[in-house]
N, C-alpha and C positions, 0 to 999 in steps of 0.2 A: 746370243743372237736369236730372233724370232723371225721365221721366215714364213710370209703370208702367202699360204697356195691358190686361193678361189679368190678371187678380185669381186666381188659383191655388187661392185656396182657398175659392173658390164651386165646386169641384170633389172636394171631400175630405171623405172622413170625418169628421168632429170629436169629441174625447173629449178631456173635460178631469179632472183631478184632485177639484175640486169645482166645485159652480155653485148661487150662489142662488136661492132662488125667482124667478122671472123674469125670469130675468139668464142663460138657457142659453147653452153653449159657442155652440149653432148660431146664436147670435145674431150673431156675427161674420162670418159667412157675409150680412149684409143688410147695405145699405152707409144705412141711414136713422142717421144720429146717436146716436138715444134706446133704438136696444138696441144694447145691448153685453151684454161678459158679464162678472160679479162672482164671486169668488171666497165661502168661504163661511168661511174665516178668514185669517189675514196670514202663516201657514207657504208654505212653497217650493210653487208651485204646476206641474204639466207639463200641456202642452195639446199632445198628439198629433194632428198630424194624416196621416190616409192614404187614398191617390191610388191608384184602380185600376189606371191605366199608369205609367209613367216619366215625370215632369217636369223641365224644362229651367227652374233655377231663376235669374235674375239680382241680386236683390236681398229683401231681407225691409224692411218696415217695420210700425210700429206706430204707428196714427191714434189719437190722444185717449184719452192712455191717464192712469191716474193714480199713475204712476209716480214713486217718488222720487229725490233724488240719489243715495241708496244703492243702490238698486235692480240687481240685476244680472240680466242677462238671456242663455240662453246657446241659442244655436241648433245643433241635431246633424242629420247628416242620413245616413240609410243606406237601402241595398236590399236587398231577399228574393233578390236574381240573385249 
């Protein structure tokens, strides 16, 4: 078991592709269950996130998410330096 201490992305900008009525990107940034954030149709969607300094990243997960077996999921990562 790996247990994740700093949540990363209670530190970032959030900007998503789309988000519906109250279902905002920044919702993912609250760790209460009942917001999340929903897309606003079933095309590829990107959720950018950006970090005023440099982050030291160990692992990414996604909590209750409603994802299917098809579903692909792709993580990039770069810097402005």
């Amino acid at each position: 078991m790996r247990l994740i201490n700093d949540d990363l992305i209670q530190y970032a900008t959030l900007s998503a592709t789309s988000g519906a009525a109250g279902f905002a990107i920044a919702n993912v940034q609250n760790d209460l269950r009942g917001k999340t954030w929903r897309s606003t149709t079933l095309a590829d969607q990107t959720i950018t996130a950006t970090f005023a300094a440099t982050q030291m990243l160990d692992g990414i997960a996604l909590a209750l998410t409603n994802l299917t077996s098809s579903a692909t999921i792709r993580a990039k990562f770069f810097t402005n330096t």
